[in-house]
NUZA-763508 format. One line per 4 residues: their letters; for each residue z, y, x of C-alpha. Coordinates in Angstrom, 2 decimals. Layout:
% NUZA-763508
a) Z/Y/X ~ ...
//
This chain:
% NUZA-763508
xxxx) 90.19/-22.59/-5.80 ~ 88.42/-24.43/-8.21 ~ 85.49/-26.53/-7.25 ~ 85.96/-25.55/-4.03
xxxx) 86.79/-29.12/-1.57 ~ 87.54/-28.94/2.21 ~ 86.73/-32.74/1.98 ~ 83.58/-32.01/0.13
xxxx) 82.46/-29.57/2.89 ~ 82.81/-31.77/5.69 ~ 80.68/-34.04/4.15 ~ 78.59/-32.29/3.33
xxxx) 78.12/-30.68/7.09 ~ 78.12/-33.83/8.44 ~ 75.46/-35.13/6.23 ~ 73.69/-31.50/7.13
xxxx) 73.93/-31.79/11.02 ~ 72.22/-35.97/10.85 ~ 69.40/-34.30/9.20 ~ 68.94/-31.82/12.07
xxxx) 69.96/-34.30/14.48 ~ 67.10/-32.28/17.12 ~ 68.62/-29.02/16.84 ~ 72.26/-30.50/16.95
xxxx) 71.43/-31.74/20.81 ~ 70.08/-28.73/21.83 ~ 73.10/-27.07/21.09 ~ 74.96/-29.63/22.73
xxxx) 73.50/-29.63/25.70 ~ 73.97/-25.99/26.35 ~ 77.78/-26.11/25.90 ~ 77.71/-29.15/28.19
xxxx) 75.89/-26.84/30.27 ~ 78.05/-23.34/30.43 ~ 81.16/-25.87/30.43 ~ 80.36/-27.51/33.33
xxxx) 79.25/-24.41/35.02 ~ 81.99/-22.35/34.35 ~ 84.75/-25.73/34.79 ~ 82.99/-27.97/37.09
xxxx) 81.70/-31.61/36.20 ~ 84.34/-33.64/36.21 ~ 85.37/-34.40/32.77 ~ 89.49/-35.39/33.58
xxxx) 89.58/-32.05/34.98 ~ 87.53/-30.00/32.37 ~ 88.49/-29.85/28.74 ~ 85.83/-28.54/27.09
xxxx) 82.89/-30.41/28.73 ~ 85.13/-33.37/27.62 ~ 85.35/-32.17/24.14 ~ 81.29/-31.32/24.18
xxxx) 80.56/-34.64/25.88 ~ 82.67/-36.18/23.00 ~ 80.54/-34.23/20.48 ~ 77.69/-35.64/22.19
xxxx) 78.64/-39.13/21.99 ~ 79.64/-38.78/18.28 ~ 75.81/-37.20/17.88 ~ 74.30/-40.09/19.32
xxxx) 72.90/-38.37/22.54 ~ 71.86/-40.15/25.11 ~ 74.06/-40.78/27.89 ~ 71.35/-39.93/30.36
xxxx) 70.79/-35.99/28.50 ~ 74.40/-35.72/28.74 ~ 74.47/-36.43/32.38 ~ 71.36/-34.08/33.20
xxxx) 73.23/-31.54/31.53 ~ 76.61/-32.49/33.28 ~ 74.71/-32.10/36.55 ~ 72.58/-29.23/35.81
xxxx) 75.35/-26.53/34.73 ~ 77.17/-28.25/38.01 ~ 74.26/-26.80/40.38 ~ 73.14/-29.98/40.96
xxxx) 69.48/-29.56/38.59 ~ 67.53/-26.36/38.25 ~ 67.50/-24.94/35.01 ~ 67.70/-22.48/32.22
xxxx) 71.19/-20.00/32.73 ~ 72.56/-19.82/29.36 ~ 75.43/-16.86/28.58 ~ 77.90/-16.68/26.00
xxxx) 77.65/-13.63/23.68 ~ 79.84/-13.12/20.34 ~ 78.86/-10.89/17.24 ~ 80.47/-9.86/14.72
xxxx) 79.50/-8.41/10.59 ~ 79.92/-8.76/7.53 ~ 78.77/-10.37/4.58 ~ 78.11/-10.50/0.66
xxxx) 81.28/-8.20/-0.52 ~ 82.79/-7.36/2.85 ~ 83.45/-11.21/4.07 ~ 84.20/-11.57/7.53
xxxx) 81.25/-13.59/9.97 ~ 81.94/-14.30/13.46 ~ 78.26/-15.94/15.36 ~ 78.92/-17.38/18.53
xxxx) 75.48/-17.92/20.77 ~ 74.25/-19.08/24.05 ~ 71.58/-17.17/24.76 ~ 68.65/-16.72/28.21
xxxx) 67.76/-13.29/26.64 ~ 70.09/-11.35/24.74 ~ 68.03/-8.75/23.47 ~ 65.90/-11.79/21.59
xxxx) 69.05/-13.17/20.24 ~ 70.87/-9.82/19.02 ~ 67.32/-9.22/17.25 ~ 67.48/-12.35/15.65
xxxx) 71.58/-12.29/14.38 ~ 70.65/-8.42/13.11 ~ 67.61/-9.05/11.40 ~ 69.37/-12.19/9.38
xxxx) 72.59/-9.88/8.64 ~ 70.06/-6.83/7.17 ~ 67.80/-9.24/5.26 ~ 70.31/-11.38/3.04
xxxx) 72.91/-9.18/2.26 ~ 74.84/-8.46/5.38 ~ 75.76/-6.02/8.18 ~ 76.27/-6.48/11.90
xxxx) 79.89/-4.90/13.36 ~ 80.67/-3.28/16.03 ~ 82.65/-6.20/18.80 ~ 85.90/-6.44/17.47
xxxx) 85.07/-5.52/13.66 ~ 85.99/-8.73/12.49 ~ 87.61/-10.91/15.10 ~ 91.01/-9.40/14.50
xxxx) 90.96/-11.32/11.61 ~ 90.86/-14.85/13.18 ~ 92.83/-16.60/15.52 ~ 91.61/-19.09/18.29
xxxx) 92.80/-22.51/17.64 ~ 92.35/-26.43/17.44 ~ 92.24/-27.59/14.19 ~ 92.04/-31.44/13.16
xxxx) 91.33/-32.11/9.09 ~ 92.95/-35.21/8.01 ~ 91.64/-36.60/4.44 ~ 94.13/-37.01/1.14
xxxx) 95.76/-40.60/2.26 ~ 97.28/-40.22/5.72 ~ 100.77/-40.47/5.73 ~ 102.76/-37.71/6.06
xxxx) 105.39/-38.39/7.84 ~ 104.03/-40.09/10.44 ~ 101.65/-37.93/10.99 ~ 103.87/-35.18/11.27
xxxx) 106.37/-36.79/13.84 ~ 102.75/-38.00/16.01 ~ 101.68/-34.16/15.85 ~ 104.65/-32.33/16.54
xxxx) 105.25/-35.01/19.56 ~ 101.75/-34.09/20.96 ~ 102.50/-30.31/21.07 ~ 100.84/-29.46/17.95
xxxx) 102.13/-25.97/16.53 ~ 101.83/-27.14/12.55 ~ 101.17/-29.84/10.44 ~ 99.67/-28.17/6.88
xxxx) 99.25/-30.27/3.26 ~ 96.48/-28.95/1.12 ~ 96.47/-29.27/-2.74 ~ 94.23/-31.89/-2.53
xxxx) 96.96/-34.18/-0.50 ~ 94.84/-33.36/2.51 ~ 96.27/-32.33/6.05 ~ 95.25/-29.84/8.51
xxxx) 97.06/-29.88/11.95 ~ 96.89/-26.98/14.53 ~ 97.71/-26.52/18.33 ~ 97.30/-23.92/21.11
xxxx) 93.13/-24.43/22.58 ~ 94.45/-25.34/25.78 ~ 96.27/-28.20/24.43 ~ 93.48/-29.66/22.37
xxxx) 92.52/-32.27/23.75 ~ 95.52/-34.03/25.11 ~ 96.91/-33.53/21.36 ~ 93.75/-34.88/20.55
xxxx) 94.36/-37.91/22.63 ~ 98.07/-38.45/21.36 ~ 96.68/-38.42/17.87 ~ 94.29/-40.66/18.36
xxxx) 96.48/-43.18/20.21 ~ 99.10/-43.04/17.45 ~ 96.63/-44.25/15.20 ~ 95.23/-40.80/13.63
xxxx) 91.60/-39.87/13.93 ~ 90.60/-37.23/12.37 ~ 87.59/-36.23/10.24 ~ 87.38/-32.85/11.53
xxxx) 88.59/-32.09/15.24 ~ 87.29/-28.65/16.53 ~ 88.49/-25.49/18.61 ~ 87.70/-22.72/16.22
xxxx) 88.23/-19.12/14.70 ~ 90.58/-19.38/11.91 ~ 90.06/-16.63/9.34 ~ 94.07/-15.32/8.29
xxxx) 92.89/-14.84/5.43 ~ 89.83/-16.19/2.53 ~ 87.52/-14.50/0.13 ~ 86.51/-17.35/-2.33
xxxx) 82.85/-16.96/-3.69 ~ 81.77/-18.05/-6.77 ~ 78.08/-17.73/-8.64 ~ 75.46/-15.68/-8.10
xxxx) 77.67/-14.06/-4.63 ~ 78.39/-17.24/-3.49 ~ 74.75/-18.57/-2.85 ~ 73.97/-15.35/-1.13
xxxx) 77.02/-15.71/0.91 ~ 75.31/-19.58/1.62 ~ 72.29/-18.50/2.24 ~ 73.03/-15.57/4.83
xxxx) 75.19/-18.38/6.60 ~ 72.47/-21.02/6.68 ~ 70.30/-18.73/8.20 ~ 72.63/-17.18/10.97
xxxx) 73.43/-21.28/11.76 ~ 69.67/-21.71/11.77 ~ 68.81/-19.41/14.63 ~ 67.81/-20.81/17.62
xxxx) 70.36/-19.29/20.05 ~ 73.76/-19.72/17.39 ~ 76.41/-22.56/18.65 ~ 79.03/-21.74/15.92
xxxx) 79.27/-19.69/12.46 ~ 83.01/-18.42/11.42 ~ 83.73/-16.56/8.20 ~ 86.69/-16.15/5.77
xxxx) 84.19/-16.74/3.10 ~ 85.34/-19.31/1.09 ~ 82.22/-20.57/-1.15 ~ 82.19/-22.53/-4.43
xx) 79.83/-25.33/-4.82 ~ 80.17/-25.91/-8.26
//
């Protein structure tokens, strides 16, 4: 749609998360913490610690936060127990919101998600209301200038499940979760890093914002990512930021 750039937005949420570097780590730390607690502390044998110690290093965390975390969701440190918890609304015009926490006290946290929903526009679901509409997947975003060809033959050889080209000569490659990060690897070693490499909720389908709608639609977002107890923020909302 027009004015609307995936390249653009990952800029731009990069250049958002440096400015909250603080709140960034926090969130870090508790996935290194449920993902060593619920996979053990050994990062060859865990994906997703490796993937949030990755994040980490990319963050700039220290090495010895990481490693309190590490030990502490390993039982080997006292601590906070963090659980997962999913909810699920709606937005400006019906959009589809997934909010992903880790949370010590859910009945804070659903407070928090509902109250944000009700006061910019939205409305909290039922579970299941909206997840139908995503699927569970590793996605890597490769910028307009990567070849595609090679690309395509690297990521089909890793196990990806499709290699997509954007209008913008853009790429977007996804795979199963479970084999995200040893495609992640294979890209890498072939030569392709990419700007964007996440396990997320794809939406099947988007509802492009424009105007007036589409800087409620931001705002309600900004404040759901806000919240102290959020790790992730998924919609089909697709917003204009012209």
């Amino acid at each position: 749609m027009a004015g609307h750039s995936k390249w653009a937005n990952i800029k731009h949420k990069k250049a958002a998360t440096d400015a909250k570097r603080g709140k960034i780590w926090t969130r870090l730390i508790k996935e290194i913490t449920v993902a060593a607690r619920m996979g053990g502390g050994e990062i060859a044998t865990n994906p997703r610690l490796r993937l949030a110690v990755e994040k980490a290093a990319d963050a700039n965390m220290p090495k010895d936060n990481v490693n309190r975390a590490v030990q502490r969701g390993a039982g080997g440190l006292e601590g906070v127990n963090y659980e997962e918890v999913r909810y699920e609304g709606y937005g400006i015009g019906g959009a589809a919101i997934i909010v992903d926490c880790m949370t010590d006290n859910r009945v804070r946290t659903v407070a928090e998600v509902r109250h944000a929903f009700s006061k910019y526009g939205g409305n909290m679901g039922t579970e299941g209301s909206v997840s139908f509409m995503f699927k569970h997947v590793g996605q890597f975003l490769f910028a307009p200038g990567v070849e595609e060809d090679k690309l395509m033959e690297a990521a089909l050889e890793a196990g990806a499940d499709d290699v997509i080209a954007d209008d913008e000569g853009g790429f977007e490659v996804l795979c199963d979760p479970n084999a995200f990060a040893g495609v992640k690897e294979a890209l890498e070693a072939a030569g392709f890093k990419a700007d964007s490499a996440e396990v997320i909720m794809k939406p099947d389908t988007e509802t492009p914002f424009t105007g007036e709608d589409a800087q409620k639609m931001q705002k309600l977002l900004d404040v759901l990512e806000n919240l102290d107890d959020v790790q992730e923020v998924y919609t089909n909302a697709v917003i204009d930021e012209q």
